[in-house]
N, C-alpha and C positions, 0 to 999 in steps of 0.2 A: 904458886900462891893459892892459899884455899880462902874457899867465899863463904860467905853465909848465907842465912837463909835468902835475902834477898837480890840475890846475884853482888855484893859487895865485898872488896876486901875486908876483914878483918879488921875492926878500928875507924872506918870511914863512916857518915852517918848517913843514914838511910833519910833518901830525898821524899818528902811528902807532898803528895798533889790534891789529894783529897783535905782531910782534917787530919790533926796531929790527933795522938792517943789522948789528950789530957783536953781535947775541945777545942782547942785554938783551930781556926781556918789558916790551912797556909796558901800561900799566893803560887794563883797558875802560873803551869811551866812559859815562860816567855813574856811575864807582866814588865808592866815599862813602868817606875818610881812618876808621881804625880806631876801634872805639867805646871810647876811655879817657879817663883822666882828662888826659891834653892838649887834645884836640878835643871835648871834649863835657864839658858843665857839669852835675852832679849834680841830681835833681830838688829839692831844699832849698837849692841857690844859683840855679833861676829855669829850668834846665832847655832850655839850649839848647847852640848852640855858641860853644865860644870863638875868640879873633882867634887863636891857633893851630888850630886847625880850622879855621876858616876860610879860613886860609892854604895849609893841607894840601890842601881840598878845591878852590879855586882851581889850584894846583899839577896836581893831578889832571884837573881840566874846565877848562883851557885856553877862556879867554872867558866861563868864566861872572863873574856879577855879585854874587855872595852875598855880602851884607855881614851883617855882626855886630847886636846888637838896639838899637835906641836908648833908651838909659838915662836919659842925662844931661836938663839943661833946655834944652830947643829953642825959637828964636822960632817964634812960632804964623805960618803958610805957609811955614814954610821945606818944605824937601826933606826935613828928617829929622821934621817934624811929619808929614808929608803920610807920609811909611814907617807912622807910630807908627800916624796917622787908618787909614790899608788892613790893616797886622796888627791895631789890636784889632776893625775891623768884621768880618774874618777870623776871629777867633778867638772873635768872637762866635758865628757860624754855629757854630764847632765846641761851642758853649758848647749852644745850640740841640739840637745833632744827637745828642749825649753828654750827656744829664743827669746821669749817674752821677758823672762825671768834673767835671761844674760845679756839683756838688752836696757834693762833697770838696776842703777846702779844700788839700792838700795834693798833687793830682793832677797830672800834668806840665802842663795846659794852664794850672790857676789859674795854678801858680809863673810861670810865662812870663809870663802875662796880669802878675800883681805885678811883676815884672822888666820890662814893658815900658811901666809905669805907666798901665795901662787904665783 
């Protein structure tokens, strides 16, 4: 496959981190979309982001893969069981490392943990 000038395939559009050509600022590599009530879901509704934030912070990190929390009922080995199995063994550790915090049933990590049916 041959690239162009800017180590890109052919057709791809060249990622800016500086200014675009035309003035516009574009947003640093690894910006997180604004913490409000669009992108970010309150600690007492599960404490994560929402599919608008989501969407924002995709927008922003071009290629990233952040998907939303899996809620709903999954068949056991699917893709979305196997997401649910690695966050709550994850958020187990955090559960581990922060007593304080998994000792409060209200803390962002439980809400999530309940949100994400641990």
């Amino acid at each position: 496959m041959s690239r162009n000038d800017y180590g890109l395939r052919f057709g791809e559009p060249k990622q800016y981190y500086g200014n675009f050509p035309d003035g516009r600022a574009a947003a640093a590599k690894g910006t997180m979309p604004p913490r409000n009530k669009k992108n970010f879901r309150p600690t007492k509704k599960g404490a994560g982001m929402t599919e608008a934030g989501v969407k924002a912070y995709r927008k922003l990190n071009p290629g990233s893969k952040l998907k939303t929390a899996v809620t709903g009922k999954v068949k056991p080995g699917s893709k979305a069981a196997k997401r649910r199995k690695s966050f709550c063994a994850r958020s187990l550790g955090q559960m581990k490392k922060f007593p304080k915090a998994a000792k409060d049933p209200n803390s962002r990590l439980r809400q999530a943990r309940r949100r994400w049916k641990c």
